[in-house]
ZAMARGU-4260 file (C-alpha; in steps of 0.2 Angstrom, whole numbers, plus 5000, padded with zeros to 4 digits):
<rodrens>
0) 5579/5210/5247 | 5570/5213/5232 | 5573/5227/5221 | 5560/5238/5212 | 5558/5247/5194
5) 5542/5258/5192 | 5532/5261/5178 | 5537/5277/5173 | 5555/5269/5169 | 5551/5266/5151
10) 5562/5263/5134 | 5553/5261/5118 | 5567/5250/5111 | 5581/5237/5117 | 5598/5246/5113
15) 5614/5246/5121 | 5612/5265/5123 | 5597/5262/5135 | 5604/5271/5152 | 5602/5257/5164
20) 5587/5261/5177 | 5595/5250/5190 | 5609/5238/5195 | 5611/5223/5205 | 5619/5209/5207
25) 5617/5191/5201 | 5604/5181/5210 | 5595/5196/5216 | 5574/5195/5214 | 5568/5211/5204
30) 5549/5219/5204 | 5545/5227/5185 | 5529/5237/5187 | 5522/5240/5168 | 5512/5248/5158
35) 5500/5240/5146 | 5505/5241/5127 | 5496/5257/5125 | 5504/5264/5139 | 5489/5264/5147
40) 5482/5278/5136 | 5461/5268/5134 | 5451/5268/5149 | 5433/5266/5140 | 5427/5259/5123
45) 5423/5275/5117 | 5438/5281/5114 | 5448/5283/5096 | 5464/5272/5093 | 5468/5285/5080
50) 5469/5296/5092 | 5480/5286/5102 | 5500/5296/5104 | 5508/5280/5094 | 5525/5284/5100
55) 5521/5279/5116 | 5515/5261/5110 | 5524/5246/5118 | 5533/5253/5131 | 5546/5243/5143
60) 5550/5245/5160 | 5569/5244/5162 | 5583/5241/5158 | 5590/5233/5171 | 5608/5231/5172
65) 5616/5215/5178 | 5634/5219/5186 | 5641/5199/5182 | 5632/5197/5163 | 5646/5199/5148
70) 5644/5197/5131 | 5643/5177/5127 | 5635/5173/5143 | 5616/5170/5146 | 5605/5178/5158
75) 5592/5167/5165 | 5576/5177/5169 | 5564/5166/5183 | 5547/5173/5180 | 5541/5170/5199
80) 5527/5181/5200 | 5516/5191/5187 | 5503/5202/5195 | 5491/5210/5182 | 5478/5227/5184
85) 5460/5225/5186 | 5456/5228/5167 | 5461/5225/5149 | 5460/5231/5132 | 5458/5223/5116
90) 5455/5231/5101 | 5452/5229/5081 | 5462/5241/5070 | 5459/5239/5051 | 5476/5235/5042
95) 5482/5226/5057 | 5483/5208/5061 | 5478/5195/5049 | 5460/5199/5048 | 5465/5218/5043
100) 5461/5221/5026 | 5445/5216/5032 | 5442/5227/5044 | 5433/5244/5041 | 5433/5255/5057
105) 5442/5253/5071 | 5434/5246/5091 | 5440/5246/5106 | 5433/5232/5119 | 5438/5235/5139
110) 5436/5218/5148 | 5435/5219/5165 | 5445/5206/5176 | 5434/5198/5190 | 5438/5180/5200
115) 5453/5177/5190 | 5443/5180/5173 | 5442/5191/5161 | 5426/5196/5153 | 5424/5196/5134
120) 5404/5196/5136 | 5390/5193/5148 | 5392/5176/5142 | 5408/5170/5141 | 5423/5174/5153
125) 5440/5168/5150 | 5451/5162/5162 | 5467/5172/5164 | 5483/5168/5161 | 5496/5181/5164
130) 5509/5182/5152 | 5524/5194/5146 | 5524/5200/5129 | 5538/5209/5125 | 5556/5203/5138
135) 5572/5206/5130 | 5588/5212/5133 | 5601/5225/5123 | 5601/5216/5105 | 5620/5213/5097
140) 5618/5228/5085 | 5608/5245/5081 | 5593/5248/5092 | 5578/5236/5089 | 5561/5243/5092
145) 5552/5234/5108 | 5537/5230/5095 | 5549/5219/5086 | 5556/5200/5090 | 5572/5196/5088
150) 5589/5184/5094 | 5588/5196/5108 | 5570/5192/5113 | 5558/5207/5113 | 5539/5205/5106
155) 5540/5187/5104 | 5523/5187/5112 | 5525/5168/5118 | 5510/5164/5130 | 5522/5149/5139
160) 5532/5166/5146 | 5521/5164/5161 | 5523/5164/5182 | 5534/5149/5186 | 5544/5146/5168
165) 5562/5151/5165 | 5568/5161/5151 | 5585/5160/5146 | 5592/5176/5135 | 5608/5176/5125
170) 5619/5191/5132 | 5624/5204/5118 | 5633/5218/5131 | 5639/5221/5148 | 5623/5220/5162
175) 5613/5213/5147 | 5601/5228/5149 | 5586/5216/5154 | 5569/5226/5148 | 5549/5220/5149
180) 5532/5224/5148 | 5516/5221/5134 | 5507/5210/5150 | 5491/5200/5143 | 5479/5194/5155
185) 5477/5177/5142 | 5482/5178/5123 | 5481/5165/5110 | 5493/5158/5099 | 5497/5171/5085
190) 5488/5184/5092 | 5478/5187/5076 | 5470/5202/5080 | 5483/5212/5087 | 5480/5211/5102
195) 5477/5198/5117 | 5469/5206/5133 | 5482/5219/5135 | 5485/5224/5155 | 5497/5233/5165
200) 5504/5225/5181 | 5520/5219/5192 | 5534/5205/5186 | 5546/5198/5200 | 5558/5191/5192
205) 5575/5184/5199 | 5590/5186/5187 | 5606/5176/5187 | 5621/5176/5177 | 5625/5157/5169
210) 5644/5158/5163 | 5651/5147/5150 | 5636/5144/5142 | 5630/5152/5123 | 5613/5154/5115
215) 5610/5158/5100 | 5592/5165/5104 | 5580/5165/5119 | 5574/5145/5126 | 5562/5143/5138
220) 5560/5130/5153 | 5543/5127/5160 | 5535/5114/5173 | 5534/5098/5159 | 5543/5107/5143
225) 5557/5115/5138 | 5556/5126/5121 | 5570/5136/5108 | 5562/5151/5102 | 5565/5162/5084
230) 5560/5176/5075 | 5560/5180/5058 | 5552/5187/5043 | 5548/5173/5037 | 5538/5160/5047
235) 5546/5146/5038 | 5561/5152/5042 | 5557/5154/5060 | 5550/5139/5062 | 5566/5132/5055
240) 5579/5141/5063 | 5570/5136/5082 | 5568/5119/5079 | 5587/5118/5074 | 5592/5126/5089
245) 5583/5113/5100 | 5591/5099/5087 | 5607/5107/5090 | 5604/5106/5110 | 5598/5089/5110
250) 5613/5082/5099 | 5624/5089/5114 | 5614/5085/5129 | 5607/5067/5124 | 5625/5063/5114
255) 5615/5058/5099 | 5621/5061/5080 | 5610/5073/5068 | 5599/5055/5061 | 5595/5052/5079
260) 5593/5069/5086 | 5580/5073/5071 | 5571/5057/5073 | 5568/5060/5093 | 5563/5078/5087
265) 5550/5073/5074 | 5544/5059/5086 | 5540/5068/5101 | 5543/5088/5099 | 5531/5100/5091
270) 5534/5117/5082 | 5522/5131/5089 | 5518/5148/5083 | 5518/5162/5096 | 5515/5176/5085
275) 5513/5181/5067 | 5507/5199/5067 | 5523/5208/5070 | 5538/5213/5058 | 5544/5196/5063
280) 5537/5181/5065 | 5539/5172/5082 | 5539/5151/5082 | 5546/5142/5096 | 5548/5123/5095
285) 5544/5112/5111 | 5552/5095/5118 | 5545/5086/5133 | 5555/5090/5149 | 5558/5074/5156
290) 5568/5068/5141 | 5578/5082/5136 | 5583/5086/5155 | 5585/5068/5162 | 5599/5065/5172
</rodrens>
């Protein structure tokens, strides 16, 4: 039977002091209903984000404690289900996002989603594409703000954490205290303005336990990929430190050495950036499915 945790079960950072909003077992399907990242404060264009209460801002529903999970195991997070609010915000914020210095007065946009779109303008309507922003669980050490990445997941912003993929989070403490929220209806890669078509709405997620294996930070399995994510600073260093985990992983599944690992990865995997308007930058590195997975 699935389990549920409403919206009004809300952390504004991942911590290990988070009092867990409910148990349950390994294996057992989970509904997350969220906010959007503003807590659902805008309703209409008209309004002031100055005015906004900015200690309510990226808000995650949670945690959720998972009886089985210890420290040095993963939890594995299978997103089956992302159902997502009949309108969106965006929103342009001077001093934010790498068009901020150019920004002089703030706007706020309100795009209604119909047929599965959401519309920017009369003209152009986007086809959605739910996503989770911010999913993460209790990080190793002090608290970590949910606006912020990290080995623990949090805002990575990564637009492959979609219906259908499979995240995989490295377990800091007992229950792995799993949080989420910061839907968007569609967001592009490094969310340069800030913001994506930010939306409230339902996760269901199953959760299971996966003993004996360590990660060093989040990965993610998709229908035809699977990807190592990383956070950091600085983006070179992001970039870097994702594509060594997925080097790392392939020298171990594939049996290959470190010349024949990189030469796979530089052949036929990518390096992507997921975000690169937070405290830390988000890169995840990709590598085709059927080649790192084959049997």
């Amino acid at each position: 039977m699935e389990k549920l945790i409403t919206r009004d079960k809300l952390i504004y950072s991942m911590s290990s002091e988070n009092k867990p909003a409910l148990e349950v077992e390994s294996g057992t399907t989970v509904i997350f209903e969220t906010c959007d990242c503003f807590q659902d404060q805008i309703s209409s264009c008209e309004q002031s984000i100055e005015k906004l209460n900015w200690d309510r801002i990226n808000p995650a529903t949670g945690p959720l404690y998972v009886k089985e999970a210890e420290p040095g195991d993963v939890l594995k997070v299978e997103i089956q289900k992302i159902e997502i609010n009949d309108y969106g915000v965006m929103a342009a914020i001077p001093g934010s996002g790498i068009f901020g210095e150019n920004i002089d007065s703030s706007r706020i946009k309100i795009l209604p989603i119909k047929d599965g779109n959401a519309v920017f303008n009369n003209d152009i309507h986007i086809p959605c594409r739910p996503m989770i922003g911010v999913i993460g669980v209790a990080p190793e050490g002090e608290a970590i703000p949910n606006g912020e990445p990290g080995a623990h997941g949090g805002n990575m912003d990564n637009n492959k954490i979609v219906e259908g993929s499979v995240l995989y989070l490295p377990v800091f403490h007992p229950g792995a205290l799993l949080a989420m929220g910061d839907l968007h209806a569609v967001m592009g890669d490094g969310e340069v303005m800030v913001t994506g078509v930010e939306i409230g709405g339902k996760v269901t997620v199953k959760v299971e336990v996966i003993k004996g294996c360590k990660l060093n930070n989040p990965a993610l399995e998709c229908e035809d990929m699977v990807y190592t994510i990383a956070s950091n600073e600085d983006l070179y260093k992001a970039v870097k430190e994702s594509a060594e985990d997925m080097l790392h992983i392939v020298m171990k599944k594939l049996n290959m050495d470190i010349n024949e690992a990189g030469m796979l990865l530089s052949a036929v995997g990518n390096t992507e950036i997921c975000q690169i308007v937070d405290p830390k930058m988000t890169a995840r590195f990709s590598m085709p499915k059927n080649i790192i997975l084959r049997s």
